[in-house]
N, CA, C and O of each residue as an XYZ file, in Angstrom:
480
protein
N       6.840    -13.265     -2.439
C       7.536    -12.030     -2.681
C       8.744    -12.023     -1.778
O       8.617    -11.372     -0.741
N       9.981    -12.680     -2.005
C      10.955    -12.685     -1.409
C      12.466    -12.393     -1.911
O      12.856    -12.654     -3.049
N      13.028    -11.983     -1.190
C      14.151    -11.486     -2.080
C      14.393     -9.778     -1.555
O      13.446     -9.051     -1.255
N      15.902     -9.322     -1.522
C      16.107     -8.613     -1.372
C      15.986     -7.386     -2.721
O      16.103     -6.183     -2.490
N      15.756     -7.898     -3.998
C      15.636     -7.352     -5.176
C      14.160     -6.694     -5.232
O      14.057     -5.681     -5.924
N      13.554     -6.946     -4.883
C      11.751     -6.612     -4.861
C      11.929     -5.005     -4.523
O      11.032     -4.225     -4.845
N      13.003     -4.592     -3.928
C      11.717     -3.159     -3.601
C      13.735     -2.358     -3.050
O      14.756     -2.669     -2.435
N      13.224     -1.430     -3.720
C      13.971     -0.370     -3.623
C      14.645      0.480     -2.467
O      15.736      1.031     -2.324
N      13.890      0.384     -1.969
C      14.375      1.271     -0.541
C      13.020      0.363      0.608
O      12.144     -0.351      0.120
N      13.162      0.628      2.136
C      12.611     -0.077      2.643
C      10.705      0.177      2.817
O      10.304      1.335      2.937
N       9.890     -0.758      2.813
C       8.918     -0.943      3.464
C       8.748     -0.053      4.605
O       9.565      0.016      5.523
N       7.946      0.454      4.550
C       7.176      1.398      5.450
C       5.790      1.069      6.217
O       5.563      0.757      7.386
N       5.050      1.241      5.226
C       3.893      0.926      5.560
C       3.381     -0.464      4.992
O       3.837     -0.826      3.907
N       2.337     -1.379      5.745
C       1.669     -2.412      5.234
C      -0.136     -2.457      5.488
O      -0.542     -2.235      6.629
N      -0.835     -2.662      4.713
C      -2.122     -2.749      5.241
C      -2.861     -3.107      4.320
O      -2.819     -2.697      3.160
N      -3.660     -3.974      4.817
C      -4.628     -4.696      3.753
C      -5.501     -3.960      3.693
O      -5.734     -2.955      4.364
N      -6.503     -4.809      2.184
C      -7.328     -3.439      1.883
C      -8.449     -4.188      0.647
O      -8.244     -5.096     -0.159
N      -9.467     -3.494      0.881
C     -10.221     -4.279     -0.146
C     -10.893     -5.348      0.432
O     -10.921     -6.383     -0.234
N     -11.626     -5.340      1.881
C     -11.711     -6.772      2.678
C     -10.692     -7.567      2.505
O     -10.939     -8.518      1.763
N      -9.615     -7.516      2.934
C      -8.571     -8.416      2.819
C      -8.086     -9.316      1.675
O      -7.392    -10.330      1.597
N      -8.809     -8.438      0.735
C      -8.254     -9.241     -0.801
C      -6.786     -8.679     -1.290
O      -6.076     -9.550     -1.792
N      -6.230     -7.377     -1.222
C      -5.100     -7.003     -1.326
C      -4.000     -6.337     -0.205
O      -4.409     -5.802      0.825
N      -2.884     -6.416     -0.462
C      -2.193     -5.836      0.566
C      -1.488     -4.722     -0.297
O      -1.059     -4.752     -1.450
N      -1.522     -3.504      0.873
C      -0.766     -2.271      0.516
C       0.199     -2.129      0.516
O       0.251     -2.229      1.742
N       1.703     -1.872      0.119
C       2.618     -1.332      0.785
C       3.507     -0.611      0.331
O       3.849     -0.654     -0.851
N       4.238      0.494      1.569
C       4.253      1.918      0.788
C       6.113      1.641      1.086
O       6.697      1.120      2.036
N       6.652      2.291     -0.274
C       7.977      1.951     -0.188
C       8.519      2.975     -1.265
O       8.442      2.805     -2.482
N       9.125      4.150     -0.575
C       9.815      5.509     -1.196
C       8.677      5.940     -1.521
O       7.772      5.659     -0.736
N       8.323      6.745     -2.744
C       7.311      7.354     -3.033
C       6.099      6.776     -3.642
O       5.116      7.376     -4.075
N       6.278      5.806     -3.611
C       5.248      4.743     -4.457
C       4.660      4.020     -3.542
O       5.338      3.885     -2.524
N       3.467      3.419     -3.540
C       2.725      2.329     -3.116
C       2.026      1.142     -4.460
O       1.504      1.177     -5.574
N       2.530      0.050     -3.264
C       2.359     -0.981     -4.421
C       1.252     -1.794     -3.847
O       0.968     -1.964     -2.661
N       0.578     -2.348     -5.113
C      -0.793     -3.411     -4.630
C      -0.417     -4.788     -5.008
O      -0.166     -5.014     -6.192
N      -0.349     -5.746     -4.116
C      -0.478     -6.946     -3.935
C      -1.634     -7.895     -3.987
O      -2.493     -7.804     -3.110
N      -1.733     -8.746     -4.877
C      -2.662    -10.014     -4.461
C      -1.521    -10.898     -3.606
O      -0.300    -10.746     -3.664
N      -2.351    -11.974     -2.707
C      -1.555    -12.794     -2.086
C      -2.740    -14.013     -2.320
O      -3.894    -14.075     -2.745
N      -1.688    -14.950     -1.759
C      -2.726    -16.195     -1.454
C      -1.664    -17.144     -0.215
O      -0.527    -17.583     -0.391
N      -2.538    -17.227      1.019
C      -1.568    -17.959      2.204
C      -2.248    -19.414      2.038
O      -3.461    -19.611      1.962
N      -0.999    -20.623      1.986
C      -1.508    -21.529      2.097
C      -1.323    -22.325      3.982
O      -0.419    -22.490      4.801
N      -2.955    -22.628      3.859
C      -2.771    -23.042      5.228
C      -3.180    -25.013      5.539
O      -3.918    -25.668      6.275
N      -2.433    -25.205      4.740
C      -2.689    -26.526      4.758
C      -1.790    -27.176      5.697
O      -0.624    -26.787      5.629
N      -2.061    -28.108      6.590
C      -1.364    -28.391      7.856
C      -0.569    -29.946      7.459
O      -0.904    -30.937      8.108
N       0.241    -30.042      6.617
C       0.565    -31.357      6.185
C       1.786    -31.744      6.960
O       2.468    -30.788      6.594
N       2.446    -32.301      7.618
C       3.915    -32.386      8.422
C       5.324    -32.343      7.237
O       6.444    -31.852      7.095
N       4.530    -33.052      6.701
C       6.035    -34.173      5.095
C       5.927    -32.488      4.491
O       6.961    -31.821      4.536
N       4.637    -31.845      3.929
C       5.074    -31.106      2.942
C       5.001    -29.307      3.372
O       4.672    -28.399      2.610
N       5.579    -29.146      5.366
C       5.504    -27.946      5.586
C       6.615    -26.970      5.021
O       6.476    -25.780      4.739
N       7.766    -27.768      4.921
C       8.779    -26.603      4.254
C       8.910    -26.087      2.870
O       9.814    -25.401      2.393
N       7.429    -26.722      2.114
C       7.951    -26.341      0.799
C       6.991    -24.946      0.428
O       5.927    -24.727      1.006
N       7.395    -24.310     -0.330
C       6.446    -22.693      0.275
C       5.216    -22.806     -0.821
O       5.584    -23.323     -1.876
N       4.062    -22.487     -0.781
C       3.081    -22.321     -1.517
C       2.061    -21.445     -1.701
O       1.233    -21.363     -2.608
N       2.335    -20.419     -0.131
C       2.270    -19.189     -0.181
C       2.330    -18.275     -1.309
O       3.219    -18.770     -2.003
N       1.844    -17.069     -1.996
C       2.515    -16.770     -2.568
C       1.747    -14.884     -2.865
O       0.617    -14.404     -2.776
N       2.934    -14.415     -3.181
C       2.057    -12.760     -3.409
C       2.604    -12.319     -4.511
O       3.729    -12.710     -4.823
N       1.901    -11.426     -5.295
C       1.785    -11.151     -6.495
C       1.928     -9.520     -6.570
O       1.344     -8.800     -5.761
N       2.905     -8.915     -7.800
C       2.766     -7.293     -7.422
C       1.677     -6.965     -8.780
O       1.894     -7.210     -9.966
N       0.530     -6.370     -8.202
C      -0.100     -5.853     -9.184
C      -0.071     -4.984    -10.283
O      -0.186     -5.138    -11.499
N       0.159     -3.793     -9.352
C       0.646     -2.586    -10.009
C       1.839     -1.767     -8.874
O       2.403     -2.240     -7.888
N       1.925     -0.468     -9.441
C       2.494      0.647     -8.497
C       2.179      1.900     -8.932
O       2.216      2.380    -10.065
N       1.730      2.564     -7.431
C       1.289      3.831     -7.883
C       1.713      4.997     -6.859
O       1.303      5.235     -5.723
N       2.874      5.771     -7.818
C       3.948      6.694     -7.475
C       3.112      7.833     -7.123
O       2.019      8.056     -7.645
N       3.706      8.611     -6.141
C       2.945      9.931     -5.528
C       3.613     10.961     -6.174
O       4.820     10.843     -5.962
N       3.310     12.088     -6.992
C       3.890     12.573     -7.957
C       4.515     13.754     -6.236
O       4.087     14.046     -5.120
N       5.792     14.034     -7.162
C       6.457     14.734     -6.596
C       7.005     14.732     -4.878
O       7.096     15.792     -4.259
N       7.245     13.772     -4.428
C       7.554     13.336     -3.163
C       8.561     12.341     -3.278
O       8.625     11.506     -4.180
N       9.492     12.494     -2.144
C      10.573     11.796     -1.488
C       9.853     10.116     -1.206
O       9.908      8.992     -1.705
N       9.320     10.692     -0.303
C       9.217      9.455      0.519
C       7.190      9.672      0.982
O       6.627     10.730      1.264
N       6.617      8.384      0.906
C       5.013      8.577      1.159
C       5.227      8.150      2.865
O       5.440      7.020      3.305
N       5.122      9.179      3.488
C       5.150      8.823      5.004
C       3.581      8.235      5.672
O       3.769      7.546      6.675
N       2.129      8.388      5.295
C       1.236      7.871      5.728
C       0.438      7.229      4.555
O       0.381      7.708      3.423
N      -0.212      6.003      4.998
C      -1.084      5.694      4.194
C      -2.183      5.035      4.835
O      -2.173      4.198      5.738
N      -3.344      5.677      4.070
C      -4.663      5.010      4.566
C      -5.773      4.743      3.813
O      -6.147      5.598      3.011
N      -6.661      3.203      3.980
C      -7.472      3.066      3.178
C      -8.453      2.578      3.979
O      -8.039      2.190      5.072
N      -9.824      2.453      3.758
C     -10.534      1.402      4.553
C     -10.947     -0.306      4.108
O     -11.209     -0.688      2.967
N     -10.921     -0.943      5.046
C     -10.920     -2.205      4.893
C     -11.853     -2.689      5.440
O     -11.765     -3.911      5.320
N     -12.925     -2.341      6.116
C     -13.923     -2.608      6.599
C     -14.822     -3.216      5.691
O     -15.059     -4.416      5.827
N     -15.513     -2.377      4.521
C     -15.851     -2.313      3.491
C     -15.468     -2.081      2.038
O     -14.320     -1.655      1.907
N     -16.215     -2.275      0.817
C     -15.603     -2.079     -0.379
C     -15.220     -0.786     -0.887
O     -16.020     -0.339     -1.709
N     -14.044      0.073     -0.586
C     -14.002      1.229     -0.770
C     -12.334      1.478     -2.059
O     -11.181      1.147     -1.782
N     -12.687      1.959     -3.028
C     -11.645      2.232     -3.538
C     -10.611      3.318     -3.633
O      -9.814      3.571     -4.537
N     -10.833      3.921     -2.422
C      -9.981      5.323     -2.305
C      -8.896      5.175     -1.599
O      -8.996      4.342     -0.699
N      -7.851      5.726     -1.710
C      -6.376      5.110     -0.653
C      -5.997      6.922     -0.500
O      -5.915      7.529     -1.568
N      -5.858      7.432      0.332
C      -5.283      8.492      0.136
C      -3.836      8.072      0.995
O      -3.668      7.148      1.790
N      -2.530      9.477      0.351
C      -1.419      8.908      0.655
C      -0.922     10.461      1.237
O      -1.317     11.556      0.835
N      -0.254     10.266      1.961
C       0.903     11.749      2.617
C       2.429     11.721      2.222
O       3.064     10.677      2.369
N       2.874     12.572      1.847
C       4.334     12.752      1.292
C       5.167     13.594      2.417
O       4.900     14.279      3.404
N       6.172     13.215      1.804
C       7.462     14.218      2.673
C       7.418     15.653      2.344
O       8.117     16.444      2.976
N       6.271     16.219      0.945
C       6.555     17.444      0.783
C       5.331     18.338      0.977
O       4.886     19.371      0.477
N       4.813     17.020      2.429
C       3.402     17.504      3.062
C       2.174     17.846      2.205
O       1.209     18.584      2.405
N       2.549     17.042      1.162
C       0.628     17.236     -0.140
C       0.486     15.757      0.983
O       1.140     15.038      1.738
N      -1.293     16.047      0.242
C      -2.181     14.566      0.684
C      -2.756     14.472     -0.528
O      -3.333     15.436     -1.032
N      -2.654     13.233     -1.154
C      -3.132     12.744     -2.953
C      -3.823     11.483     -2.357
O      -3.625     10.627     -1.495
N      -4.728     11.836     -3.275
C      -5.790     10.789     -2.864
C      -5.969      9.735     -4.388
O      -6.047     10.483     -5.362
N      -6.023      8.715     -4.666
C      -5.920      7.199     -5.444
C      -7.105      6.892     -5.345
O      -7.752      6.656     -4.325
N      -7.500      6.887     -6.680
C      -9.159      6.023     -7.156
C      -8.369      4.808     -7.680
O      -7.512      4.960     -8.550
N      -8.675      3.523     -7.118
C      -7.970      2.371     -7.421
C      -8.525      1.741     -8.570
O      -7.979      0.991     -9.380
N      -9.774      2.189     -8.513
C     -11.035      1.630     -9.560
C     -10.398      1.920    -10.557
O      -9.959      1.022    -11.277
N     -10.165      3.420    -10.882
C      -9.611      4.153    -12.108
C      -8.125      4.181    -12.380
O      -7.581      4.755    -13.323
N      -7.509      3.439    -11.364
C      -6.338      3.417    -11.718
C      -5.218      4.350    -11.745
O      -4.159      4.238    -12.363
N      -5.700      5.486    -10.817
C      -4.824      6.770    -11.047
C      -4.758      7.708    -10.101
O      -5.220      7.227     -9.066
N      -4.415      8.802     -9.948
C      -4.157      9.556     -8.903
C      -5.527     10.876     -9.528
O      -5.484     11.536    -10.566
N      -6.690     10.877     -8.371
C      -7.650     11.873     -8.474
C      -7.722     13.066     -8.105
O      -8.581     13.850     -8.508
N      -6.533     13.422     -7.035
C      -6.320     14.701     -6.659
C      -5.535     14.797     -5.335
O      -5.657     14.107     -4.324
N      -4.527     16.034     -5.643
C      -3.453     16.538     -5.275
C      -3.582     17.865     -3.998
O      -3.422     18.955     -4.547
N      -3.732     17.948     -3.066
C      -3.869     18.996     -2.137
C      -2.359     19.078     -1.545
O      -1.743     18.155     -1.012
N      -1.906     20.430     -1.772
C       0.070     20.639     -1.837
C      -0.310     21.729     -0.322
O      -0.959     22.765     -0.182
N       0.373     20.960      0.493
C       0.738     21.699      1.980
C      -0.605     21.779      3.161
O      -0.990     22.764      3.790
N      -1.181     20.225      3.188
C      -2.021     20.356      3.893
C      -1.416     20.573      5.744
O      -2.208     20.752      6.670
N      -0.397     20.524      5.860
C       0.229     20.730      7.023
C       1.525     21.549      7.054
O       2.297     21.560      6.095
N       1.819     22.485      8.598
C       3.122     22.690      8.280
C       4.196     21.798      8.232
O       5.222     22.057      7.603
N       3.979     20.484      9.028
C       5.212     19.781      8.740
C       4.621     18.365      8.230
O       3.441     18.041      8.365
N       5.684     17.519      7.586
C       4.940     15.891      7.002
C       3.736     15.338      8.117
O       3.464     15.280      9.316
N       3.361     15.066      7.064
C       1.773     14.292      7.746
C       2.695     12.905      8.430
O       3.661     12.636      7.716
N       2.577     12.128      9.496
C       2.771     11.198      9.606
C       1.647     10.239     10.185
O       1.985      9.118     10.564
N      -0.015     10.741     10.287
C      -0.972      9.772     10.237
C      -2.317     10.609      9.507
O      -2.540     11.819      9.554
N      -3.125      9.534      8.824
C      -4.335      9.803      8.304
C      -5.132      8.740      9.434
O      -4.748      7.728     10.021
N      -6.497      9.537      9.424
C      -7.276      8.638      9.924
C      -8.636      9.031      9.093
O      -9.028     10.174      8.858
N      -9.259      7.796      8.708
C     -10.706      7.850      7.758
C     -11.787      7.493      8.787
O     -11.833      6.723      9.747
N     -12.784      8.501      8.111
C     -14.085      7.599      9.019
C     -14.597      6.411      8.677
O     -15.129      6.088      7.615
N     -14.366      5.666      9.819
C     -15.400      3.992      8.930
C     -16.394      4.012      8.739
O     -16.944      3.034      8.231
């Protein structure tokens, strides 16, 4: 995933998720899901050629927000919930399973959320 064309405005947030099978990352109002695959093969002749590689799955826009200022999921275990914080201070919470946004709570703070924390 390289290239200045990939993504709209900048990277914010990053965090893996899913036991380290996908990576998160939150960029304007959207968060996008990544597969990756790192290659760690230690060869000298064939280190510069890239084989690395990450994949955009989907993207899933936070309805009505600027910018998603927090994001949190757990990675400990298999959990499919991501909840996200906006600039217009809702917290929307993402069933990844289902593919969609499960619910919308508008002004959980007086000012932008800038951290979630989940219980592990």
């Amino acid at each position: 995933f390289q290239g200045k064309d990939k993504f709209h405005k900048s990277v914010r947030f990053a965090q893996f998720y899913y036991i380290d099978t996908f990576i998160l990352l939150c960029c304007g109002a959207e968060f996008h899901l990544l597969s990756f695959y790192l290659d760690t093969v230690k060869d000298d002749l064939k280190r510069y050629k890239q084989r690395s590689v990450c994949k955009l799955i989907q993207k899933f826009p936070m309805a009505s927000t600027v910018e998603i200022t927090s994001l949190s999921t757990v990675n400990d275990f298999y959990s499919y919930i991501v909840l996200t914080a906006g600039s217009n201070r809702a917290l929307e919470v993402f069933d990844l399973n289902a593919g969609c946004s499960s619910a919308v709570i508008p002004e959980v703070h007086s000012r932008s959320v800038h951290q979630i924390c989940q219980n592990k």
